[in-house]
C-alpha positions in Angstrom: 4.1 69.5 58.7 1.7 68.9 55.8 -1.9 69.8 56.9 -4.1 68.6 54.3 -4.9 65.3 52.4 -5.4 65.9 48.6 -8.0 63.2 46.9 -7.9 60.5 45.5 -7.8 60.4 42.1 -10.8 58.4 40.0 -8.5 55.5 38.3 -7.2 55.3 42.0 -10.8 55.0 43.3 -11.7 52.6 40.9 -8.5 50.6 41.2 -8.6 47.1 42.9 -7.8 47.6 47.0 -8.3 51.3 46.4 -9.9 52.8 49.7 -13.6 53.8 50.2 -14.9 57.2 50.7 -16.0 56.1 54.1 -11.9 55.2 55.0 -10.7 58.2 53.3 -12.9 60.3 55.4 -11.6 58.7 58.7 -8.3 58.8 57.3 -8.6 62.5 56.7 -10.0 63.0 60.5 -7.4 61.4 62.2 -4.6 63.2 59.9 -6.4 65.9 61.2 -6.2 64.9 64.4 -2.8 64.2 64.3 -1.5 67.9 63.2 -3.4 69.0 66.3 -1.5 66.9 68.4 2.0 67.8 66.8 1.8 71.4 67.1 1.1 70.5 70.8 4.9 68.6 70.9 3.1 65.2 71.5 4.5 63.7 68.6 4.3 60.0 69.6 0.4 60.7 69.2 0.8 62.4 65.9 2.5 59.7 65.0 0.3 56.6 66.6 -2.5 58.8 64.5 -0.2 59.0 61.2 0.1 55.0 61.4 -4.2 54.4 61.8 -4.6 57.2 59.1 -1.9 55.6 56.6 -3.6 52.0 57.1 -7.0 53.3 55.7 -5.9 55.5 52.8 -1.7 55.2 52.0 -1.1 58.9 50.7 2.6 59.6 50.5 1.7 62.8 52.4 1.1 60.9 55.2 4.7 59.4 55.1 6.3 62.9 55.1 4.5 63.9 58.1 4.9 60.0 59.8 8.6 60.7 59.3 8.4 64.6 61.0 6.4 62.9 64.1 9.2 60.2 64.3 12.3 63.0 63.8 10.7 64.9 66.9 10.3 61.3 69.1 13.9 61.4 68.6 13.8 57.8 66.8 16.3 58.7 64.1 16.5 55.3 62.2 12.5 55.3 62.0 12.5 58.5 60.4 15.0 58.0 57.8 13.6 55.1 56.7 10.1 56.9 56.8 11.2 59.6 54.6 13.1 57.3 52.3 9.7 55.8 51.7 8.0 59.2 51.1 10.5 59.3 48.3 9.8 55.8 46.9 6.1 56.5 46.9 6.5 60.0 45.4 9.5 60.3 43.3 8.7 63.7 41.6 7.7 65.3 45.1 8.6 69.2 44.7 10.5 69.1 47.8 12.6 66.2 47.0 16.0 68.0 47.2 14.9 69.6 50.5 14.4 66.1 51.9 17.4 64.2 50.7 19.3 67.1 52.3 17.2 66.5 55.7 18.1 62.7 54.9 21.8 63.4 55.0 21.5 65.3 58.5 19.9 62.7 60.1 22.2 60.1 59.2 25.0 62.1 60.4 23.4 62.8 63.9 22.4 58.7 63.6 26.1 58.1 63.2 27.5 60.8 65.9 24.6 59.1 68.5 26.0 55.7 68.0 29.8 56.7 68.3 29.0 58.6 71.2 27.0 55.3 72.7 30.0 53.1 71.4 32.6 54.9 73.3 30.5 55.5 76.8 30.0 51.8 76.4 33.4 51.4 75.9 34.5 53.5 79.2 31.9 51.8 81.1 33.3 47.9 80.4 36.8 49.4 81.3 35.6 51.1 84.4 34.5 47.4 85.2 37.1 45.8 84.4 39.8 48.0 86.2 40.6 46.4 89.9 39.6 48.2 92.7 42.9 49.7 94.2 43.1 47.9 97.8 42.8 50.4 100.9 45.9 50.3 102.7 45.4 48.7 106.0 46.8 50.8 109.2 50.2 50.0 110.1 50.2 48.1 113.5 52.5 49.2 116.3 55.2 46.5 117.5 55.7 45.9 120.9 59.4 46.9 120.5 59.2 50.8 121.9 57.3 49.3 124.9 60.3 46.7 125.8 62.8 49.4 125.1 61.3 51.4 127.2 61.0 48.8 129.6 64.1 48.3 129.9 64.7 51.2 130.5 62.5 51.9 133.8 64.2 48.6 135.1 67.5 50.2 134.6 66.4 53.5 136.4 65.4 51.0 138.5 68.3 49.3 139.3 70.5 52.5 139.2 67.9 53.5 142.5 68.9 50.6 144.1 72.8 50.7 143.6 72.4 54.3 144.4 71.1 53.5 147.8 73.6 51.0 148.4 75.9 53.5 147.5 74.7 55.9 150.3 74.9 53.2 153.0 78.1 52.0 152.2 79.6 55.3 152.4 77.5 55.8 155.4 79.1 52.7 157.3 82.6 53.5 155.6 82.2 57.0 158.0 81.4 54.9 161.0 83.7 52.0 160.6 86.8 52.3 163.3 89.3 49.7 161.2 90.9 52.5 159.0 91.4 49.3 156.0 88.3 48.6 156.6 87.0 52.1 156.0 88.7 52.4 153.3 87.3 49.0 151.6 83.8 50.3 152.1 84.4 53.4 150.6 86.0 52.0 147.2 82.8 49.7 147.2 80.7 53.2 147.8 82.3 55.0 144.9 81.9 51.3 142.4 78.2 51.6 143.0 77.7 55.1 142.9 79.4 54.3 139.9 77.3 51.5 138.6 74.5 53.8 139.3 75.6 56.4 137.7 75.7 54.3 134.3 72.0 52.6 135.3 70.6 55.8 135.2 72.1 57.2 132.2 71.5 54.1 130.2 67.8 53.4 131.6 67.2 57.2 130.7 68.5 56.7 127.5 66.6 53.7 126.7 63.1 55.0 128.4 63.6 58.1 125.9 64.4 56.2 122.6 61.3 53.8 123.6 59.2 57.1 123.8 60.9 58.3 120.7 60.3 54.7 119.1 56.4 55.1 119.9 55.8 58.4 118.4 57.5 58.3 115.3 55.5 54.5 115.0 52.6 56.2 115.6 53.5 59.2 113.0 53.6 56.3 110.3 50.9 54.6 111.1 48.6 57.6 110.7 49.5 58.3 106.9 48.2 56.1 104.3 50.6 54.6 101.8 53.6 54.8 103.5 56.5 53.4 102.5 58.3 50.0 104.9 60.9 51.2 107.0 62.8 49.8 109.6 63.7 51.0 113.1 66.6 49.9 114.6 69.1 51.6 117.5 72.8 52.5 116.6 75.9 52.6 118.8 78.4 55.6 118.4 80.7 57.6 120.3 77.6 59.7 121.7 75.3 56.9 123.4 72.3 55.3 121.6 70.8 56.5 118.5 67.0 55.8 116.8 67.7 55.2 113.2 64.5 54.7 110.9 65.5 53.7 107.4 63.2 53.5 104.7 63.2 49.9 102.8 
């Protein structure tokens, strides 16, 4: 930063508009003022002083160091255009080269600012624009494992009962004196022990696939973006069989 004023010169003093001794004094006090307060970093006062200082007596000087106060506020476009004035006002300034080459740095960090600003801008409006991806609800269980399974029970159920009825038929078969008699109650023994036989098997089965049915339900409905499936219960040679295919 330039720290000194030089005077005016005598065809300036005596010009019209030229500036009084009285302005250029002040003017020299506040450019003093304001080198005080930019080797301190507070450059917005350096340059608030610049600005007063240039209204009362407008020495090029005061540009160059208007335009350093500006380039440390960080205000790019204010201090290219301040030094491009400095050069209007004094073309054959000794340090022109030096300047023109500081003129060419700023505009690139001007230009690398704004396409930096441009492109957050431009990520910002797309952020905005993109839809929120929906939350995938929990899966709901169905009340199918619980009337599978209740099925079930009432066939273990009913398999208890023919079972019993199984027992006291044979029971009265053992007591019965009429030998055809005996016999028919025995044959009706062995059909329900039969029948309960198969209850049981098939309530069991169907008590256990409900079970089954509920915890691999749950299983899906625990994990998030899941694909459908489908549960369904297949017949073969074996007995019953849970099948859960995927859609």
């Amino acid at each position: 930063m330039v720290t000194g004023l030089t005077t005016a010169s005598t065809a300036a003093a005596e010009g019209t508009g030229a500036p009084t001794a009285e302005a250029r004094a002040q003017a020299g006090d506040l450019f003093g003022k304001s080198a005080t307060a930019y080797r301190a970093g507070d450059f917005k006062q350096a340059a608030e002083l610049l600005e007063r200082a240039y209204a009362l007596d407008p020495q090029p000087v005061l540009l160059y160091n208007l335009a350093r106060a500006r380039e440390g506020l960080g205000e790019l476009d204010a201090a290219i255009t301040t030094y491009e004035r400095f050069l209007a006002e004094d073309p054959t300034t000794r340090d022109r080269g030096a300047i023109e080459q500081r003129l060419v740095t700023l505009k690139r960090q001007r230009d690398e600012r704004e396409a930096l600003l441009r492109e957050r801008a431009a990520a910002q409006q797309k952020s905005e624009r993109a839809p929120e991806r929906p939350v995938d609800e929990p899966r709901k269980r169905t009340v199918f494992p619980y009337v599978v399974a209740g099925a079930g029970v009432v066939g273990l159920g009913v398999g208890a009962v023919l079972g019993l009825s199984a027992v006291s038929a044979n029971g009265d078969a053992k007591d019965e004196p009429v030998q055809q008699r005996a016999v028919d109650q025995r044959d009706s023994a062995e059909g329900l022990a039969t029948g309960s036989t198969i209850m049981f098997v098939v309530g069991a089965a169907l008590v256990t696939a409900g079970a089954v049915w509920w915890f691999v339900e749950g299983a899906r409905a625990s994990k998030s973006g899941n694909t459908a499936s489908t549960t369904r219960f297949a017949v073969t040679p074996a007995g019953l069989r849970l099948e859960t295919n995927a859609l």
